[in-house]
N, C-alpha and C positions, 0 to 999 in steps of 0.2 A: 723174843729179843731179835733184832735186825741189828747183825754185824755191821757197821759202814764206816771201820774207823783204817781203812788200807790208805794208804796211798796211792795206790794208781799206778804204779809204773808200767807196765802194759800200753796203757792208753794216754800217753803222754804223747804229744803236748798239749789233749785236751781237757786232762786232770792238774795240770798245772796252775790252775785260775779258777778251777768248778772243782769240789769233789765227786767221785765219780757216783755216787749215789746221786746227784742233782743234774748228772748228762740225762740228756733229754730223749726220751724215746716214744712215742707215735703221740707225740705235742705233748708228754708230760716226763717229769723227773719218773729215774727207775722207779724210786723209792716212793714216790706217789702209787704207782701202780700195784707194790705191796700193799700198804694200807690200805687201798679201794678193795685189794682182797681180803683183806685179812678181817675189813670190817663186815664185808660181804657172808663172811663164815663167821660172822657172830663174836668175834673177838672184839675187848673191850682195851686191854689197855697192853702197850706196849712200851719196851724199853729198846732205846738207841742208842750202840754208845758211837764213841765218832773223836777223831783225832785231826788227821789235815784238814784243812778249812773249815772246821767243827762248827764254826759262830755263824758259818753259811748254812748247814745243816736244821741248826736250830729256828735260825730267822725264817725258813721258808716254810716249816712245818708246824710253827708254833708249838702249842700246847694238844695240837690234835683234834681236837673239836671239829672242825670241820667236818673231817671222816667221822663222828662219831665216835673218836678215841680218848686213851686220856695217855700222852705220851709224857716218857722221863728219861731224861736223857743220862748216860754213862760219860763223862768227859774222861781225853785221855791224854796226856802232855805228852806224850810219844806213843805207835801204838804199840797196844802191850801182844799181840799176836790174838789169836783166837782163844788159847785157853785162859791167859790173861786177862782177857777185855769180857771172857763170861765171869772168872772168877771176881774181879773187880766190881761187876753188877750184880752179883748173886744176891746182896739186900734189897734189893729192888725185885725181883724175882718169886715167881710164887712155886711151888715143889709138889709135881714136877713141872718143866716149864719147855716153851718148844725156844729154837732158835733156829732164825734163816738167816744163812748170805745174803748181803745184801748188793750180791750182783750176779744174782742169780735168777731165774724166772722157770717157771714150772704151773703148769697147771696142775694143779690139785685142790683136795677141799681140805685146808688146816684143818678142820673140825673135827674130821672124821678121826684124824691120827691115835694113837694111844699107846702107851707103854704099860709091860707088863710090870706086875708087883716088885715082881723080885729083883727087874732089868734096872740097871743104871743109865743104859741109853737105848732107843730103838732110831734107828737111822735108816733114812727114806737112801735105795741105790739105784743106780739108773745104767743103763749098755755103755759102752766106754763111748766116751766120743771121738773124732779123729785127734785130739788134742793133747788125748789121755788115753792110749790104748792097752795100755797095760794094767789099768785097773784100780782098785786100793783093795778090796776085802770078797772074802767069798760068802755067799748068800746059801744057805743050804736049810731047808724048814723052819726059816720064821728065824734064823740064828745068824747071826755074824761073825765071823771068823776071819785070821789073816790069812789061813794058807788055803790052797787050791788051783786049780787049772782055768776054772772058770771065772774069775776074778769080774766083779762090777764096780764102778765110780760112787763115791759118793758123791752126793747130791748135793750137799750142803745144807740139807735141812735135816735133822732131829729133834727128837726128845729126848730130855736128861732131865736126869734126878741130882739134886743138890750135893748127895753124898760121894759122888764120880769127884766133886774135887776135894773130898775130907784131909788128901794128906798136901792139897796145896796149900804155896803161898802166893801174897801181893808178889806181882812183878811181871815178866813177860816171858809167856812159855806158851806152846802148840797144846792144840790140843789132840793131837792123833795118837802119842802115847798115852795117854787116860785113855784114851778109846780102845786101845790094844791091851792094856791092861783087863778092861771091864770084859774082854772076849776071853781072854787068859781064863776069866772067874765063869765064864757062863753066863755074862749076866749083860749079853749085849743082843737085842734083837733087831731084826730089819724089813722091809718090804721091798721088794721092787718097783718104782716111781713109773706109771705105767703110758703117764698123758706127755706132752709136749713140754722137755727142759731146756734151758740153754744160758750156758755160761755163759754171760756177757764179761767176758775178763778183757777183751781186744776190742779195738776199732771195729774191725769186721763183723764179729759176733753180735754188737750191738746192732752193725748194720745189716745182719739177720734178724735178728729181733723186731727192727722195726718193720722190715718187710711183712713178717708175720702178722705182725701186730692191725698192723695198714689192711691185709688182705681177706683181714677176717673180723666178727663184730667181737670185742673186746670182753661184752657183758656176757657174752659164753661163755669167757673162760672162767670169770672170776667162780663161776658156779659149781665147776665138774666135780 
């Protein structure tokens, strides 16, 4: 699942007319450059959901084919937050399932990823960035937990299992308390994200991204 149902506020004035999954980065949409990876890594079908300018979303990505996918989209009349906008496409979903930010970039290979039996989430974490230097959660032997000194970011990208939202309901709620809960049970694993991430959340960030993107052959990355 690729989240891309935010708003944008960060990056305003240029998500006021674009969502910001369809800003343009080294001559293509973010969200284009997911796809090429995620086809790349053998993934077949993917779920979008998407809120502000959603009917742009959809028009530009069609039904997926092109990548070799088969896309379905979540629509959302307001967004519902992250834990929302997963719960809301859970029947579209297969268990367990991965979900990325959809403004987010990392090199990694989805394929390789995996959660354990017992885990309800494993979540990819990465060094803080200047943006975020305090952290979210501590990484200690393949475990995730809230407390600790040495705190990492989360990445935006996991795997979860269906039953992390058993006690929700339809509506608009975070998902970071399900996650803190499932660490409470033991039952939350993680990695350290080890290749090139970067929140595109800013103007700026983006216009790191594409420097990156520009400076080096693309089809590298989709592979690591």
């Amino acid at each position: 699942m690729l989240l891309a149902a935010g708003r944008g506020e960060r990056m305003r004035p240029l998500t006021d007319t674009t969502p910001k999954p369809l800003l343009a980065v080294a001559g293509k949409p973010l969200i284009i450059h997911h796809l090429e990876q995620l086809s790349a890594c053998g993934f077949d079908h993917v779920v979008i959901n998407h809120a502000w300018l959603g009917e742009q979303i959809e028009r530009a990505l069609g039904d997926g084919s092109c990548w070799n996918l088969h896309i379905r989209y979540s629509a959302e009349v307001e967004a519902l937050e992250t834990g929302g906008g997963i719960f809301k496409a859970l029947p579209l979903l297969s268990d367990p399932f991965m979900v990325i930010n959809g403004d987010v970039f990392a090199e990694v290979n989805f394929a390789s990823l995996s959660i354990d039996e017992n885990d309800l989430a494993h979540l990819l974490l990465v060094e803080n960035p200047p943006h975020h230097p305090d952290g979210d959660f501590q990484l200690s032997d393949g475990r995730v937990c809230e407390t600790g000194d040495q705190k990492l970011t989360y990445s935006g990208i996991g795997l979860f299992r269906k039953a992390l939202f058993d006690d929700c309901r339809a509506g608009k709620f975070p998902l970071a308390p399900l996650l803190r809960q499932a660490m409470r049970q033991h039952r939350a694993g993680g990695e350290l994200l080890g290749g090139e991430w970067i929140d595109v959340g800013t103007p700026q960030r983006l216009q790191q991204l594409e420097l990156m993107l520009r400076s080096r052959n693309y089809s590298e990355i989709t592979t690591k």
